[in-house]
C-alpha positions as CSV (number, residue, x, y, z in Angstrom):
1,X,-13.2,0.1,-11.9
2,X,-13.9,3.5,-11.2
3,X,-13.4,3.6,-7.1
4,X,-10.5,1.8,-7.0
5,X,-8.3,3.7,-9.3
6,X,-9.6,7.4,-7.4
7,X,-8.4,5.2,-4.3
8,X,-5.5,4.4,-5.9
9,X,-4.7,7.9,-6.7
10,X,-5.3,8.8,-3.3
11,X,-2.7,6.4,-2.1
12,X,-0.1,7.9,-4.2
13,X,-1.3,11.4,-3.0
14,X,-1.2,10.4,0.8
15,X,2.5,8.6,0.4
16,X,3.6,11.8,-1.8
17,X,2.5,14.0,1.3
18,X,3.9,11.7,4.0
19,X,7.5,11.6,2.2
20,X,7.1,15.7,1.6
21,X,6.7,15.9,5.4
22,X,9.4,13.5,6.2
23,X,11.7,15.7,4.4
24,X,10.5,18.7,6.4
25,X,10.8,16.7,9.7
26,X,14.3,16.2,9.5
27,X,15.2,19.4,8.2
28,X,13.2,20.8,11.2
29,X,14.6,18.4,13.6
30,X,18.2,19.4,12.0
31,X,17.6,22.6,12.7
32,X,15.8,23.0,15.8
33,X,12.8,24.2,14.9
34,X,10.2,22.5,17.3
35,X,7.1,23.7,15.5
36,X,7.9,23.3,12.1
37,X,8.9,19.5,13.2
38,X,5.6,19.2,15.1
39,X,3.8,20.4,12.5
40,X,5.9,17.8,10.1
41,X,5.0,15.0,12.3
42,X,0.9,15.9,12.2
43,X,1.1,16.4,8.4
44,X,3.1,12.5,8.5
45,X,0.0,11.4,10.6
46,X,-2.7,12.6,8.7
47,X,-1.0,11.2,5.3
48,X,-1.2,7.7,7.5
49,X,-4.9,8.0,8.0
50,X,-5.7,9.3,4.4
51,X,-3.3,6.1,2.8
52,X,-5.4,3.8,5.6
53,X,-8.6,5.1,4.6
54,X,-8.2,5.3,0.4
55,X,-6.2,1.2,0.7
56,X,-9.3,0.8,2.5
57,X,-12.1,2.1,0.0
58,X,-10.0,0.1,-2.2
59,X,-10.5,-3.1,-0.6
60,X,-14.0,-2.8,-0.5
61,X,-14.3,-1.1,-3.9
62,X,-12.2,-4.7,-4.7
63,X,-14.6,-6.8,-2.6
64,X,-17.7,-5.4,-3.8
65,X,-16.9,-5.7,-7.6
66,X,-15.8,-9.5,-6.5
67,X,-19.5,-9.9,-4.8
68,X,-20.9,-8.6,-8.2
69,X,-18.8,-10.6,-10.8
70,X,-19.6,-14.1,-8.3
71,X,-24.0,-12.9,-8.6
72,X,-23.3,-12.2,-12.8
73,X,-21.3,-16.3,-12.6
């Protein structure tokens, strides 16, 4: 199904970006850089909220193709 795997992908893109800005979070926070590691830590939050939102429209890409195969049965 077509939705779920672009929501899938989008998982995998979100988690890639949240562990990217982990990485610069600590080096930030190793260095004392204030910005850089509050700009790390709003790059980590918005990888949360694009993961939540693609597992999501995955779920209901999931649920919907369940309703469908259950009215074809």
């Amino acid at each position: 199904m077509r939705a779920s795997s672009i929501a899938a992908s989008g998982m995998s893109q979100a988690a890639d970006r949240f562990a990217r800005a982990s990485e610069r979070l600590v080096r930030a926070v190793s260095a004392g850089d204030e910005t850089d590691a509050l700009d790390a830590r709003m790059d980590q939050m918005e990888a949360e909220t694009e993961f939540k939102a693609n597992a999501e429209s995955r779920r209901v890409a999931d649920e919907t193709m369940g309703a469908l195969l259950d009215i074809l049965v």
